[in-house]
Structure formats: structure tokens, C-alpha cells
N, C-alpha and C positions, 0 to 999 in steps of 0.2 A: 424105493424107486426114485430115478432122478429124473425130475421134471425141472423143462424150461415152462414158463409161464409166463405169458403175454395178453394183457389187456388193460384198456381203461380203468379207472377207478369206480366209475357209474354208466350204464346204459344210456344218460341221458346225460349228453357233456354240458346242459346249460345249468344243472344245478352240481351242490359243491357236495359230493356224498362219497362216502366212501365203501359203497354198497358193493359192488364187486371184489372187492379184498378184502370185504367182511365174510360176503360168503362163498368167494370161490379161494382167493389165495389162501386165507386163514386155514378155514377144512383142510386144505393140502398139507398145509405144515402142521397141525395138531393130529393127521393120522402118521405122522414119522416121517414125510418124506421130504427128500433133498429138493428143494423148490427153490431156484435160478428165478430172478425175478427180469422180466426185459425192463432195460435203462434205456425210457423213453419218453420223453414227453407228448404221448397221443388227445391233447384234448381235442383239441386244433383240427385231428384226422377226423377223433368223432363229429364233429359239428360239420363237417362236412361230409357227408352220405349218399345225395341222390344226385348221381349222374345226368338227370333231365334237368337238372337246374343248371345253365351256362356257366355262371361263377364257378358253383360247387366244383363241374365237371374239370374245369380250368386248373381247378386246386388239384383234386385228386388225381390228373393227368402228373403235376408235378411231384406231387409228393408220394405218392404208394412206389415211387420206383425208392425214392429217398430212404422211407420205411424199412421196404423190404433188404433194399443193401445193409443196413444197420443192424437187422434184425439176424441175415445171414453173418453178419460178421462176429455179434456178442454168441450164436448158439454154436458157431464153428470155435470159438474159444474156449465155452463151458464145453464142449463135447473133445477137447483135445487134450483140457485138464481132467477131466473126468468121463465117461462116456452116458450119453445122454438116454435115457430110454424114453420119453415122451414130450413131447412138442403140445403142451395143452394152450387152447388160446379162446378170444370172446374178441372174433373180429369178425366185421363186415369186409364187401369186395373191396371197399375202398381202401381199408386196410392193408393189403399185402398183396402181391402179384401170385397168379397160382404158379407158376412157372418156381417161386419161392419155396411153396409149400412143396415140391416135387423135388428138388436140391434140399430139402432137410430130411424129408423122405431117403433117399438116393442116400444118406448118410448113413441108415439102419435104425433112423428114429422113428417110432410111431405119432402120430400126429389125428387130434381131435379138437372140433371148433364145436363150444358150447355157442347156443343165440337163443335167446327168447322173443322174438319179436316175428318168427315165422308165420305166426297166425295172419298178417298183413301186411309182412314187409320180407316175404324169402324173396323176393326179387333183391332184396340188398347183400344175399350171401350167395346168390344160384352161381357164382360166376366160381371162386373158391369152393365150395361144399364140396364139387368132385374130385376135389385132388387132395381132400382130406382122407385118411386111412377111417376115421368114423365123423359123426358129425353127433352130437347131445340133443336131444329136439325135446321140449317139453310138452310142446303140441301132438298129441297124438293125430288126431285128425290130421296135421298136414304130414307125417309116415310116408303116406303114398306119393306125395308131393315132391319131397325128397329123392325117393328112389328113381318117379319119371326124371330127373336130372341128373344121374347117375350118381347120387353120391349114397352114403352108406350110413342110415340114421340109426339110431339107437335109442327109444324110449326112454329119456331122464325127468322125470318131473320136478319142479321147483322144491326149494325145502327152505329154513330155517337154521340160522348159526344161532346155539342157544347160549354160546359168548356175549353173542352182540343183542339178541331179543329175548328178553329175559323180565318177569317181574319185578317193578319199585314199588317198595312201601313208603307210596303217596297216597294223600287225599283223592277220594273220588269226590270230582267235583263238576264232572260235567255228565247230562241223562244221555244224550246221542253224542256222537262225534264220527265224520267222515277227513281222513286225511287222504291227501291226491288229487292229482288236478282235474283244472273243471273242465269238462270238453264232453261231447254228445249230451245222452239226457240227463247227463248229472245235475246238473243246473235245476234243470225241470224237477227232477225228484225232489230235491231239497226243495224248491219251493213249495212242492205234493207236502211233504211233511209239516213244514211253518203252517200250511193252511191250515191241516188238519192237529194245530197246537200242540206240534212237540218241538220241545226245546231241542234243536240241533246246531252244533256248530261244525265249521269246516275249516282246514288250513290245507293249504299249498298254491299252485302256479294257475294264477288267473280267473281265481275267485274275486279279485277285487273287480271284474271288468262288470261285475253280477251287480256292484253294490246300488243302492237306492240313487245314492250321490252320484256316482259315478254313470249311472243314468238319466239326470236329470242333466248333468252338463252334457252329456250328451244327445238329449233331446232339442237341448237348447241353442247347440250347434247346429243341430241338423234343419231346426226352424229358422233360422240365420243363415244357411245355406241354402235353404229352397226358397227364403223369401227374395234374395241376393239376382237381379237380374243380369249383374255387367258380366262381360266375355270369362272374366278372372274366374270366376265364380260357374260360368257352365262347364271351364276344363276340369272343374275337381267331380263332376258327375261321372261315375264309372257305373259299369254295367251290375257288379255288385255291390255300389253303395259308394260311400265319398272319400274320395282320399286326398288326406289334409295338408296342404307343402309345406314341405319340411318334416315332415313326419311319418314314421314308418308304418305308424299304423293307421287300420282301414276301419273306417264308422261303416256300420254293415247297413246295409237298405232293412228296410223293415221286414222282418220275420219273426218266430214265433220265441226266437232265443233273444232276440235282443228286447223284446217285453217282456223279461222275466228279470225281476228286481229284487236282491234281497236284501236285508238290512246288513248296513256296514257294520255292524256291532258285531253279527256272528262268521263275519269272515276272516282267518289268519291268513299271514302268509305261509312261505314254503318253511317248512322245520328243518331241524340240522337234523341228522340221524338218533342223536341220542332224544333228543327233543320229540321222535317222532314216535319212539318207543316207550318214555315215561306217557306220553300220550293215551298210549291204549289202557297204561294204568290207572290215571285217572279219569276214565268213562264208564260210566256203565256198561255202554252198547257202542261199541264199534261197528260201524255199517264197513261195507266192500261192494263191488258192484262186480258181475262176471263179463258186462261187454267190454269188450277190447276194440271196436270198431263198429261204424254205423248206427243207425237212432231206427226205433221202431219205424216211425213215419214214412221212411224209405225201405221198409223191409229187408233189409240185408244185415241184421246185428249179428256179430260172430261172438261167441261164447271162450271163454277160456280159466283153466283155473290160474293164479295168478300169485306174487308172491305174497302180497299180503295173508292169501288163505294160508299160508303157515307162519308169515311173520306175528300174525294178531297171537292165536290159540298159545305161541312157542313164547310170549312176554305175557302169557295167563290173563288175555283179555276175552272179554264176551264177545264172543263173535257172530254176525250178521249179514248173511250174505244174499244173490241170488244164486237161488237154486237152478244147479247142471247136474246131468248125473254122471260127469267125470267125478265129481266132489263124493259120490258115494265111495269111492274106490279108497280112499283117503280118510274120510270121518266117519262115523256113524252120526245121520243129519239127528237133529233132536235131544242128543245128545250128549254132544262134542261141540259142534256148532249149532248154528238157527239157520235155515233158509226161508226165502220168502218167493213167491214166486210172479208176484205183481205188484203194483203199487198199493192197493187196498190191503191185500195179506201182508206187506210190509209194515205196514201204520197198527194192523190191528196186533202183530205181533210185537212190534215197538212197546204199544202200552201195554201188553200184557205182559214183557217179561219186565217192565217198571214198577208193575204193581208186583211181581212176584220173586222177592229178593234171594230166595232159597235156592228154586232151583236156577236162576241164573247164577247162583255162585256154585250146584253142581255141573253145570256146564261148565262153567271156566275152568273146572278143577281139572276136570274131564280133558276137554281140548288139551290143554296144558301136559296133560299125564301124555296123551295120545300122542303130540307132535315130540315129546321130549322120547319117546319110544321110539318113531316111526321115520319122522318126518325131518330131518336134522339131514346136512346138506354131507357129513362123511357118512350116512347110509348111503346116501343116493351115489360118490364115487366108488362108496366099495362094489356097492351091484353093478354100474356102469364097468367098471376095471376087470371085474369078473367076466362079465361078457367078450366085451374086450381082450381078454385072456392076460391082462396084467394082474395078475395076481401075485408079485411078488410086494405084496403089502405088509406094512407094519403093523399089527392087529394093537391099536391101544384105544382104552376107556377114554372115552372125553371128560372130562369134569366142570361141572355147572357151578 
């Protein structure tokens, strides 16, 4: 099959990953197929996303026309040297005008937009979704969400390139480890853990704002701020907390996250990719967490399964998660992986599987056997292609 393919290089344009042409271009070309790659430089589009934001809006008024011309010009070229049978892409509204996708359509190409971020952000694709011939949704739950906006979803769950996530014979040298950023109760948890004396370390984006230090200077602003009587000093009080001139960022008023302090020793920053996967090699226990949005305290957490649940098991690490029972459908819990269902059966299951080195090394084995089976991202296009009715695929063996 000849696919054009278009998307970013990561879901997240503020760090430097090359997570989506690990595991979506790569797949495409190791199952045989002729994959057109779009010649574009999109960071710039991803970083700008949400239409309620004036600037952002501003950007994306000028550039999705930009986009889309460019985009109509390289696939009307690959479709007159060759002819094109699929339009695959991982774009948001901002991305490309539907009016686009309906003129590539109109061509006789089939056309499907993968997105993972529909569990709390389909407002960034509802505008495009309908005028795709399918849409990839990983989110089952949002299914029905999809269809009320007319567009045409297909059940794909996330998976693992066992190219790129794969076993190193390194040292295990760390008992916990969580990689990912810190935002809702992550924070909290990790502290749950230090309390209850397990060694855990953590790396990615904005874990440093946790640390001991980095709270003390900022307490120490903040009592310099409120003892501060002159005019200069009342404009920097905001309704949530102080914001400093000249600087973009905002000292929060006092709540339950910003007294949470951990020690600067166990926090990294963000890993490269390969960095991130010898990582699951040397830990023991790999923690994941299932919210993707919202904290307990405000009762609204959405659950999701997530790529890490096949990136960890697919590089033969221990895996730890919280328990969904989308996740049954995928492992056998107990197993293949661990789940925990609160903060207490987290901690107690922590030190039991540190005490018990056997069977968490048949779990890893396990997981590992399981996702190298199962859970690998050219299962997931052949069943998608299938449905789909592209089945003029190239049936070859991947090699590990």
C-alpha cells in the first residue's frame, strides 16, 4: 500500500522525542509499505493548539491555510508519480483545514487521523474528525463521542515498537522509578511513597518545581512579597497567587500542591528517548499512573490506558500500574503486570514485590513475552487496515 504520512515527530512539541516515527512511521515501513513522508516542518503548528488562546488563535488563523496548501501540493505530486492509496496523519484542527481533507478525499485517497489525547482534548480534533474517511481513537469510552460529531472512529489501542522499546543488559540500580511529568496527584503520590520509606526516583518535565530547594526559595519570595507594603508590590497579587515581572511564571497561592516538597536528589529531568527506555531496565519497579486528567479532591479523574502500559512490559520491565479494567483486556493483571488500586495497596505491593525477587522477574518475563505477542503497534495497523478494508498489505515477520 502507498501511504502519504503526515505528522509531528512527538505529541508533545515542547520536548525533543521522536516518539511518533518510532511508533507510527517506523510500523508502516517495517510492514512493506511505500510511506511518502510530509516535508514539513510542524513544530511550531503543534505548540500552538488552542483556539481560546488569542495569540495561539492568531497563529493558527495564519498558518493551517499555509499548511494545508503545502500539504495539498507534496500529496497531489506523490499521487501523479504514483497513486496514492492512504492519507494516514496525527493531526489536530489546527493542523489542516477540513476543506483539505475533502480535496485529498475527492482524489480517490482514503484518509485516517490517529489522536490520542481524545480522553480530554476531542475539542482539538472535532472540527477535522468528520471529514476523515476513519478516525484511530484509543479511547474507547470517547467511541460514542466521536460518532455524536459525525466522524467515523475505529477502536485502535496504543502499543509498542519493539525496535525502539526493548531490553538493556544494564545494572539494576534503582528499587522504584516513575518517568513522566509531574502534574495532578503525581506529586502527591511520590511524596505517599518517601513517607512510607521507599526508595523512589523520578525524571521528566517539572519535577524540579517539587524540589525541597526550589520551595524554600519560594517561600521565601512569597514572605518578601506579602511583607512588601509599597503599590509595586500590591500589582503583583493575583487572584491565584503572585506573578513575578518579568517572568512567566506564576508562585501559586498556597494550596495543598505547592506544600508538597521532595528532595532535590531524587528528581531528573526529562530523558531522551533512548534514555528513557534503558531506564525501565535499570529499576526494579516501574510505577505508571492511569489518570490522564483531574485529581481525586475534585472528583472528576478520567482513567485511560496509556502508552507507557506497553512501552514499560515491551523493554522487559516490571510494571506497576493503577488498576482499570480496560487493562484486563490487554494483560493478565498479576501476572504480566502489577496493579494497585489506592495509595496504601500501592506501598504494600511496592515492598512486596522487593522483597520477592522470583516472581517479579516471572512477571517481567511474562509482560515482555505478552506485549512481544500482542501489543506491538504493526498488530494494531493490520486489524485497523482490516476493518478498514485496506487489506492489500504486505504480511512480513518483524525482527527484534
Amino acid at each position: 500500500m502507498r501511504i502519504f504520512y503526515a505528522s509531528d515527530t512527538t505529541p508533545n512539541s515542547s520536548f525533543q522525542s521522536n516518539l511518533w516515527r518510532n511508533n507510527l512511521y517506523q510500523p508502516l515501513v517495517d510492514l512493506g509499505h511505500d510511506v511518502i513522508e510530509f516535508q514539513y516542518e510542524l513544530r511550531e503548528t503543534f505548540q500552538n493548539l488552542d483556539i481560546s488562546d488569542p495569540k495561539q488563535r492568531s497563529f493558527i488563523s495564519r498558518n493551517r491555510p499555509k499548511v494545508s496548501k503545502e500539504l495539498l501540493r507534496q500529496i497531489k505530486a506523490a499521487h501523479k508519480e504514483k497513486p496514492v492509496d492512504l492519507f494516514f496523519s496525527y493531526f489536530y484542527d489546527a493542523c489542516v483545514m477540513p476543506e483539505a481533507i475533502d480535496e485529498i478525499k475527492a482524489m480517490g485517497i482514503k484518509t485516517v487521523n490517529w489522536y490520542c489525547n481524545g480522553s480530554y482534548q476531542l475539542h482539538l480534533v472535532s472540527d477535522i474528525s468528520p471529514h476523515y474517511d476513519w478516525c484511530l481513537v484509543p479511547e474507547k469510552f470517547r467511541i460514542k463521542d466521536y460518532l455524536k460529531i459525525g466522524a467515523n472512529p475505529i477502536y485502535c489501542q496504543e502499543a509498542a515498537n519493539p525496535k525502539i522499546y526493548k531490553p538493556y543488559d544494564l545494572p539494576v540500580e534503582f528499587d522504584v522509578t516513575f518517568v513522566g511529568q509531574a502534574y495532578g496527584d503525581r506529586p502527591a503520590i511520590i511524596k505517599h511513597l518517601l513517607d512510607n520509606e521507599i526508595n523512589v526516583r523520578v525524571w521528566g518535565w517539572g519535577w524540579d518545581k517539587y524540589s525541597s530547594e526550589a520551595k524554600a526559595k519560594k517561600d521565601s519570595l512569597l514572605h518578601n512579597l506579602r511583607g512588601c507594603t509599597s503599590r509595586a508590590c500590591k500589582k503583583l497579587l493575583k487572584p491565584t497567587g503572585w506573578k513575578v515581572e518579568g517572568s512567566e511564571n506564576q508562585i501559586p497561592a498556597e494550596n495543598k500542591e505547592s506544600a508538597i516538597a521532595l528532595p532535590a536528589s531524587m528528581l531528573g529531568g526529562v530523558l531522551t528517548d533512548e534514555q528513557m527506555v534503558k531506564m525501565f531496565s535499570r529499576s526494579k519497579i516501574n510505577l505508571g499512573f492511569s489518570t490522564c486528567w483531574g485529581t481525586d479532591e475534585i472528583g472528576n479523574r478520567v482513567l485511560q490506558v496509556r502508552l507507557r502500559d506497553f512501552e514499560i512490559p515491551m523493554s522487559c520491565g516490571f510494571y506497576m500500574v493503577e488498576y482499570m479494567e480496560e487493562l484486563e483486556e490487554f494483560f493478565e493483571i498479576g501476572k504480566e503486570i502489577v496493579c494497585y488500586t489506592d495509595k496504601e495497596d500501592m506501598v504494600n505491593k511496592i515492598k512486596y514485590y522487593l522483597k520477592h525477587d522470583d516472581e517479579r522477574e516471572k512477571i517481567r518475563q511474562a509482560g515482555y513475552k505478552r506485549c512481544l505477542q500482542d501489543h506491538t503497534w504493526h498488530k494494531r495497523f493490520e486489524m485497523a487496515f482490516h476493518e478498514m478494508g485496506m487489506n492489500n498489505l504486505v504480511d512480513l515477520k518483524i525482527t527484534v
